[in-house]
C-alpha positions in Angstrom: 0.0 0.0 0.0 1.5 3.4 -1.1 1.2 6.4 0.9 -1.0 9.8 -1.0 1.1 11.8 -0.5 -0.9 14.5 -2.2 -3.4 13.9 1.3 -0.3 14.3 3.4 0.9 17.7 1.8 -2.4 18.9 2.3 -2.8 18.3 5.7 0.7 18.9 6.0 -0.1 22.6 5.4 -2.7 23.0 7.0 -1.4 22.4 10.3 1.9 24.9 9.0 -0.5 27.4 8.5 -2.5 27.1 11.9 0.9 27.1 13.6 2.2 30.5 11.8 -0.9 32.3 13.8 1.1 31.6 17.4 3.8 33.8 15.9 1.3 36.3 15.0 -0.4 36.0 18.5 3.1 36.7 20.0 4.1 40.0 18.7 1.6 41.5 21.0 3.5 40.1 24.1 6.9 41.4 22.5 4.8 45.1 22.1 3.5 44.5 25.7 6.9 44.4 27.0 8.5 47.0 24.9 10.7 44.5 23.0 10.3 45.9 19.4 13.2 44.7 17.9 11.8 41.0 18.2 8.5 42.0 16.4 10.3 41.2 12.5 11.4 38.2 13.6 8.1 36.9 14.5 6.3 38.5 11.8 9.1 37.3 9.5 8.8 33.6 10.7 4.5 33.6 10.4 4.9 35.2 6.6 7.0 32.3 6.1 5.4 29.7 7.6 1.8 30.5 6.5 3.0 31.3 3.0 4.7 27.6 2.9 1.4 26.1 4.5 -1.4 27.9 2.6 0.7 26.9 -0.9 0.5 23.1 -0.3 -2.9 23.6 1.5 -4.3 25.1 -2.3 -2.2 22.9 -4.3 -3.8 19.9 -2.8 -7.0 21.1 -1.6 -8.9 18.9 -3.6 -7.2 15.7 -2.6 -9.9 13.1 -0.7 -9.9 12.5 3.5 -6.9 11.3 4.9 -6.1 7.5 5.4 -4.9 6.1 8.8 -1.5 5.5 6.5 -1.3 8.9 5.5 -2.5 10.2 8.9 0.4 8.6 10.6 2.8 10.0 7.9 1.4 13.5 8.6 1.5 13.6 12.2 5.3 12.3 12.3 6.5 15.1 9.2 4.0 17.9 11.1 5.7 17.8 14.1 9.3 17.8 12.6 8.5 20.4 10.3 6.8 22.5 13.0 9.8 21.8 15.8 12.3 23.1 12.8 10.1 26.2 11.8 9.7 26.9 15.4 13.4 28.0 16.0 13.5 30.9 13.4 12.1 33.1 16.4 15.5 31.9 18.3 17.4 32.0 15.4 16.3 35.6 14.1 16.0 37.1 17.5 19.6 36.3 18.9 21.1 37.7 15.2 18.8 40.9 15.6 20.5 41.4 18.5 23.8 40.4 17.6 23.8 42.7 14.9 21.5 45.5 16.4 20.1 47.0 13.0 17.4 49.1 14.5 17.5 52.5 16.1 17.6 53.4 19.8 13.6 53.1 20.2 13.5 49.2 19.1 15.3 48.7 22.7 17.7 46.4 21.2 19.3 44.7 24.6 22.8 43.8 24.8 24.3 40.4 23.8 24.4 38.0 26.5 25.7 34.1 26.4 22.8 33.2 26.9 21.4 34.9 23.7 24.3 34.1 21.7 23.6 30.2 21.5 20.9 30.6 19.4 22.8 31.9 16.4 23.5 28.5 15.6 20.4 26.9 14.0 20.5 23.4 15.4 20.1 25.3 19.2 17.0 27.2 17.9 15.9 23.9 16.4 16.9 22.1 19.5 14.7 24.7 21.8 11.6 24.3 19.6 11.3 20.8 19.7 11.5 20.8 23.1 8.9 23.1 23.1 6.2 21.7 20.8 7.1 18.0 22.2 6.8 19.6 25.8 9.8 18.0 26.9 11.5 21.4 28.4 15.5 20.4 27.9 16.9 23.7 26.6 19.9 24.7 24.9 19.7 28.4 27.4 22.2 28.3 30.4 20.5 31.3 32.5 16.4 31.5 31.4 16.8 34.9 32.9 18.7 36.4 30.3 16.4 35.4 27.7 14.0 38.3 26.5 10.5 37.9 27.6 9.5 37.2 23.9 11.7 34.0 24.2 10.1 33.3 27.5 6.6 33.6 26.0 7.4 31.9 22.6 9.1 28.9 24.7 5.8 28.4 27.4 3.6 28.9 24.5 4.9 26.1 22.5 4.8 24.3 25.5 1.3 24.6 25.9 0.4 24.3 22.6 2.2 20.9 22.0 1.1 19.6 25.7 -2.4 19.2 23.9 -1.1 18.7 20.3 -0.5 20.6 17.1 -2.9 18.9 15.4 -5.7 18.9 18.3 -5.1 22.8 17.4 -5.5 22.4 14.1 -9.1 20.3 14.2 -10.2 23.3 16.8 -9.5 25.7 14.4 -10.3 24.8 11.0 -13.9 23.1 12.9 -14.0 20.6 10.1 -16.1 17.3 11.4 -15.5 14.1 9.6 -13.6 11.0 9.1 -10.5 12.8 8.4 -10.4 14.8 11.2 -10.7 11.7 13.6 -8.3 9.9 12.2 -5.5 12.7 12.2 -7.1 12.8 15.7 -5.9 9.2 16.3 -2.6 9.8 14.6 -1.5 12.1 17.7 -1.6 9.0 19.8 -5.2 9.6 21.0 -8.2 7.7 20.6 -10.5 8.7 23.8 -13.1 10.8 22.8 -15.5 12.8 25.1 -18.3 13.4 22.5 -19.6 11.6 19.5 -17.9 14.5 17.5 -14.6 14.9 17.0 -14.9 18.4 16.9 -16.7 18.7 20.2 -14.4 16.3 21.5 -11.6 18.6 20.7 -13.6 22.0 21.8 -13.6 20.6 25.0 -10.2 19.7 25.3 -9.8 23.0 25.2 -12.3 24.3 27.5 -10.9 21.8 30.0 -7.1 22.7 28.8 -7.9 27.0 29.4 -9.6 26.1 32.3 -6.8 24.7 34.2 -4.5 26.9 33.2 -6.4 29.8 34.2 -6.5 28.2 37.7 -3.1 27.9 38.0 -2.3 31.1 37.2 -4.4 32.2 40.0 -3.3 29.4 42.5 0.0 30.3 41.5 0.0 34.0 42.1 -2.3 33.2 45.8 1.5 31.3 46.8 3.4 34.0 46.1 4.8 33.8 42.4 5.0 36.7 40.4 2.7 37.4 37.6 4.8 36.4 34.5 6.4 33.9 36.4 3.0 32.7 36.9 1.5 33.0 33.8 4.4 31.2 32.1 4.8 28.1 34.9 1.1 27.4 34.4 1.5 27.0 31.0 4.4 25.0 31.3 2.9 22.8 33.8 -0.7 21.7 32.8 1.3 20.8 29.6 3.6 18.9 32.1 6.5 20.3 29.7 9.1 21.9 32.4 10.2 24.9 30.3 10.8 27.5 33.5 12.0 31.6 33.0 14.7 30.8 35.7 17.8 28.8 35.6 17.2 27.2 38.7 13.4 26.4 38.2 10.5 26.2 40.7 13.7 26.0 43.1 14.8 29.1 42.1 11.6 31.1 44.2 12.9 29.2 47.3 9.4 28.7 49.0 7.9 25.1 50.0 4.8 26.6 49.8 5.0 27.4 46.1 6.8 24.0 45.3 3.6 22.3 47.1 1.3 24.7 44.6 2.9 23.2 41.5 2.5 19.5 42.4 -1.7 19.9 41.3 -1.4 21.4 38.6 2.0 18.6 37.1 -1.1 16.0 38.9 -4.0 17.5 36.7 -2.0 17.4 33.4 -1.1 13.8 33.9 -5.1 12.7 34.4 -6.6 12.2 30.7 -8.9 14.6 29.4 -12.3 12.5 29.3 -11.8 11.7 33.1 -11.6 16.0 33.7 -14.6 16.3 31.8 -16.4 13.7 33.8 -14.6 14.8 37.1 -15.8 18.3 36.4 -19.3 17.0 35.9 -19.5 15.7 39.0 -18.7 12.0 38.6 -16.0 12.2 41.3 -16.0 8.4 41.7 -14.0 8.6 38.4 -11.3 9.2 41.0 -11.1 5.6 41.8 -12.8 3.5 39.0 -11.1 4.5 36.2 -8.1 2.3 36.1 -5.3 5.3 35.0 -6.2 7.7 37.2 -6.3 5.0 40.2 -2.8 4.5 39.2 -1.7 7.7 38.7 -2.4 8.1 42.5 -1.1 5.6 43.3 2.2 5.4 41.2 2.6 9.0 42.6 2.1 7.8 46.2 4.4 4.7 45.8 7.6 6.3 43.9 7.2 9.6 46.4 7.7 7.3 49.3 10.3 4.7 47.6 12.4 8.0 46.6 12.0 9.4 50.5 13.3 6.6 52.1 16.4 6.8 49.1 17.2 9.9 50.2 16.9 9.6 53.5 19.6 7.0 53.5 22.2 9.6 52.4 21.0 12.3 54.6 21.7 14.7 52.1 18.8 17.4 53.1 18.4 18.4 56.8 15.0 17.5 57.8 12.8 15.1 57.2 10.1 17.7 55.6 12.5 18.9 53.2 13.7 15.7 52.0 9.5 14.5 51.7 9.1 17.7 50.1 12.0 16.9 47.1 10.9 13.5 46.8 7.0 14.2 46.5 8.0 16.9 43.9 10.5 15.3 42.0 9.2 12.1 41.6 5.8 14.1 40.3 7.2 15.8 38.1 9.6 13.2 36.3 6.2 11.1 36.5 4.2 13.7 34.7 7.0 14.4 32.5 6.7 17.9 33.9 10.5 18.3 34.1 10.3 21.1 36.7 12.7 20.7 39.2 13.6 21.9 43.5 17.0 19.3 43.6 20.0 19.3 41.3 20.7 15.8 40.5 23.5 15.8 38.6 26.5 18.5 38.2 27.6 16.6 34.9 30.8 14.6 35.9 30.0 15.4 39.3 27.7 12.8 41.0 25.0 14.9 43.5 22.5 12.1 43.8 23.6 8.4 43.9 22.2 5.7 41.5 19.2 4.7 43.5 17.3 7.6 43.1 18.6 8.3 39.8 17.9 5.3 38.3 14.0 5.4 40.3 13.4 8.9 38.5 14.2 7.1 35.1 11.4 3.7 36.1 9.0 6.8 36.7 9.7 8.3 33.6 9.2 5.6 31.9 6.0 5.1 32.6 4.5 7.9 32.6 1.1 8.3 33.9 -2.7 8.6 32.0 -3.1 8.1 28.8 -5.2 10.7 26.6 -3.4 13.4 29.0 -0.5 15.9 28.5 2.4 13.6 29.5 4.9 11.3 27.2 6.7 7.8 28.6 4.9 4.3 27.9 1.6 5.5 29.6 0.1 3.3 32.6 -2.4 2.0 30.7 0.1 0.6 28.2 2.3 -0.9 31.2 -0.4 -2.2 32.9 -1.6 -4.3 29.8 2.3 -5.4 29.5 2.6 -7.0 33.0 -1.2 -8.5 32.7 -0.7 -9.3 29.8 2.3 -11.0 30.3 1.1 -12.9 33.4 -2.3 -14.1 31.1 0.2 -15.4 28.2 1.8 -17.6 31.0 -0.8 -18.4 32.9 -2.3 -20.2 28.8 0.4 -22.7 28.8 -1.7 -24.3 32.2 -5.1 -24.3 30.4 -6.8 -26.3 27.4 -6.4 -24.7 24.2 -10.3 -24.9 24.0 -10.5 -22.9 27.3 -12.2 -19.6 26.6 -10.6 -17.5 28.4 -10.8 -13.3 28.6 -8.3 -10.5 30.1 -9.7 -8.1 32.3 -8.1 -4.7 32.2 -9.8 -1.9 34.6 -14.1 -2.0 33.3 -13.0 -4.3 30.3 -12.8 -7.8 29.4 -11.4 -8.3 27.0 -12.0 -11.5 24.8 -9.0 -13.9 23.0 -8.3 -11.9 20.3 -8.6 -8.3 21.7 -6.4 -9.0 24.5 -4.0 -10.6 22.0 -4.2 -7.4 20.0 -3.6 -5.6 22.6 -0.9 -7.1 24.0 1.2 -7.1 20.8 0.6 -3.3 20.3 1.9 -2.6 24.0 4.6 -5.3 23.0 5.5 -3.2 20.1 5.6 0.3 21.4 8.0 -1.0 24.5 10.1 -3.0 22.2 10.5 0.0 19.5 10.8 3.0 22.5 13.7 0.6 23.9 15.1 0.7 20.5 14.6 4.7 20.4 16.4 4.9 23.9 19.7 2.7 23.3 20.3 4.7 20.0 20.7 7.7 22.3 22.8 6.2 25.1 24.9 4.8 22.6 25.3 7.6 20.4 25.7 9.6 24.3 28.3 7.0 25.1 30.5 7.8 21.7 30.4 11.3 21.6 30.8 12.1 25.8 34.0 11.9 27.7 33.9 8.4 29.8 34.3 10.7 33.2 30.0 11.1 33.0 28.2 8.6 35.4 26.0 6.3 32.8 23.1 6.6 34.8 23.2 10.4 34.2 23.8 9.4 30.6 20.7 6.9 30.9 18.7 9.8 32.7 18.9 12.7 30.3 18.6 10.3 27.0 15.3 9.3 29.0 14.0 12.9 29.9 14.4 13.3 26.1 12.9 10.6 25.0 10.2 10.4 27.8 9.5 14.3 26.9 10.7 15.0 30.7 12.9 17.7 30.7 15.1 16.9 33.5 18.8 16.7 33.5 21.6 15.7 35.3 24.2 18.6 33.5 24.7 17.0 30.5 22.5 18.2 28.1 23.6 21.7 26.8 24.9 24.0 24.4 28.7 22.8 25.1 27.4 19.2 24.1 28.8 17.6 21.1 26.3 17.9 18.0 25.6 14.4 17.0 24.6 14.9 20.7 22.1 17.8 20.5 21.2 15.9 17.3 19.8 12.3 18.8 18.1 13.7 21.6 16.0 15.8 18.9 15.4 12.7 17.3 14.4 10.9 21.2 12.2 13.9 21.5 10.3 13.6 18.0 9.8 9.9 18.6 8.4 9.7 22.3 6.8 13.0 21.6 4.6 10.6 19.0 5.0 7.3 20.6 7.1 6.3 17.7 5.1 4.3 15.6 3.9 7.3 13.2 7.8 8.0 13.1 8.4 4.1 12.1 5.8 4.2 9.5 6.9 7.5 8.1 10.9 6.5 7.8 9.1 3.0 6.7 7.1 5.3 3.7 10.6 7.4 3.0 12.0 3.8 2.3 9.7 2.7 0.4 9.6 5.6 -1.9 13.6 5.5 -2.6 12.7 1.4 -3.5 15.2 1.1 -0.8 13.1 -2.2 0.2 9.6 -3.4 -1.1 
């Protein structure tokens, strides 16, 4: 079967030319804040980007709906080509400012190191991805030095990819039908909340605004400051990590604002259809769906596993403090949030030991809900592994006429389902193992041996898990095949590699490199 790609260049440009209108809605926020000299660049990058988009939207307008084949192809090239369009605001900014073209009145700043990374394309690239997979590793040493348009552009792909490019896309363009649904699909959801997709999405939304309005306020009631607010609650019911300080949530210093943030990293990590239920009222949702039981309880587990780690070493000086760092950062590696309290790594320099290291990395694995803002395996997908797993095992004991079914949370599941199932979790785990020793190795040959492999493990993870943490490795000072796999860990758990599979599978194909 041979992939249209006609359908995919349609599709393809739509979703280019929904995503030029962030970079239109963020020149207000650059006039806002008196940072005039950034407005061309944005400007600049939307005339590109919807030029681009709206050409192969016409050229293939009349192409029939999109196939699941050509779905998956479209989400894997949509969110490469939006991660690589992404960094022109980096990329334009920091040489605006390097070369400082404008008069006085453009309040052109002066060049800091900071700034000056993002000459180079691949760290502009680097810091988009990031942002539209809302993993939150970042190519910028001090967050503080970055202009507030950077701080904006970075939260706001954030939130935007936390829900999904192409979730935007169906919520803008409003245009029901089987095409829609199965792009829908492609994202790596399949929960719907109404019969409609585009209901289903308009909710998302509702649900999406609403809790980051909240957080904003609940944010702002603990003490944060109001960009700082309006930024981390972006960053954080997208459970993406991005911060506008260095040092993160630790930066502010204040236990109570650290115990604010764990909600909101808990909300993103509950899927959608379970809010909008929860919000109706059904509050025993809380304990009947199967993901959300777990993502309670997974929370509750690693928090206290990770306490009594830490405690061993007795590396924090009371016992509130050290509860306090576990609790958080065992959240927010969960939810793939990424924000951080602790330093873990300094690099070569071990800070935290192997035990807690290596626990962070089993939590980032498996992420929480599925159908929510986070990346890693998702429970669900675990939980069908290790029942699934214990039911193949358990068929060897019973006659092969035995009818036998596999109950998963509300669903029992029959022979074939469960083998179905089973296989696709099999699969994903199999190909996402793949995805992650490609990075350690590649990590492994381009590092010098001095860096601790589980801080080589951990940050190929947070990449590939769409975390954010790190342990000091990942940087600008990192070689480039470096900066260059963990792009490619981001794309793939971003997507759940399978549309990434069956899009290098079509590129293969179409060179007759095998039929």
């Amino acid at each position: 079967m041979r992939v249209r790609y006609s359908a995919v260049g349609r599709d393809l440009g739509r979703i280019v030319q929904v995503v030029s209108l962030m970079l239109l809605v963020s020149i207000p926020v650059a006039l806002v804040h008196g940072e005039f000299y950034a407005i061309p660049a944005f400007a600049g990058s939307a005339l590109l980007m919807g030029g681009i988009g709206l050409g192969l939207a016409r050229r293939y307008q009349d192409v029939s709906d999109t196939g699941r084949l050509e779905a998956m192809v479209t989400a894997a090239a949509a969110w490469g080509t939006v991660g690589v369009f992404g960094g022109l605001p980096f990329l334009l900014i920091a040489w605006t400012i390097a070369i400082d073209p404008y008069p006085a009145w453009a309040n052109t700043p002066a060049m800091t190191d900071t700034v000056a990374v993002f000459r180079r394309p691949l760290h502009g690239i680097f810091e988009s991805i990031s942002g539209f997979t809302s993993t939150g590793l970042t190519m910028a040493a001090v967050e503080e030095d970055l202009p507030r348009s950077l701080h904006w552009w970075r939260s706001f792909t954030e939130w935007i990819g936390g829900v999904g490019v192409i979730v935007l896309t169906v919520a803008i363009l409003a245009r029901p039908g089987s095409g829609s649904l199965t792009l829908y699909k492609s994202e790596a959801r399949s929960e719907k909340i109404h019969p409609s997709i585009v209901s289903t999405v308009t909710e998302i939304w509702k649900i999406y605004l609403g809790f980051t309005l909240a957080g904003i306020v609940l944010f702002l009631a603990a003490g944060m400051p109001a960009w700082d607010a309006i930024n981390h609650s972006m960053t954080a019911i997208a459970t993406g990590g991005f911060s506008v300080h260095a040092d993160s949530i630790g930066h502010y210093g204040s236990p109570l604002i650290e115990y604010a943030v764990v909600p909101m990293m808990v909300a993103g990590s509950i899927a959608f259809p379970i809010h909008y239920l929860l919000l109706k009222g059904e509050l025993e949702n809380f304990y009947t769906d199967i993901q959300t039981r777990w993502v309670f309880l997974w929370f509750g587990i690693g928090s206290i596993a990770l306490l009594a780690l830490l405690s061993v070493g007795n590396q924090y000086e009371t016992l509130e403090e050290t509860f306090r760092i576990a609790l958080f950062q065992f959240v927010s590696a969960t939810s793939n949030a990424g924000f951080g309290t602790a330093t873990i790594g300094g690099g070569t320099e071990r800070v935290w030991t192997a035990g807690p290291t290596l626990l962070l990395c089993l939590g980032m694995l498996t992420g929480a809900a599925a159908g929510s803002t986070v990346g890693g395996l998702k429970l669900i997908r675990v939980i069908t592994l290790i029942k699934g797993t214990i039911w193949q095992i358990r068929s060897v004991f019973v006659p092969a006429s035995a009818i036998r079914r596999l109950r998963i949370g509300d669903r029992s599941l029959d022979q074939s389902q469960a083998q179905r199932e089973y296989t696709e979790a099999t699969v994903v785990f199999v190909l996402w193992l793949a995805g992650l020793a490609v990075g350690i190795a590649v990590f492994l040959w381009t590092l010098p041996p001095e860096y601790p492999l589980e801080y080589v493990v951990f940050d190929v993870m947070s990449a590939q898990s769409t975390v954010g943490l790190d342990t000091g490795i990942t940087g600008p000072e990192m070689p480039t095949a470096a900066k260059t796999v963990l792009i490619f860990n981001m794309w793939i758990g971003r997507l759940e590699i399978i549309p990434v599979a069956v899009l290098l599978g079509a590129l293969f194909q179409k060179l007759d490199l095998y039929r």
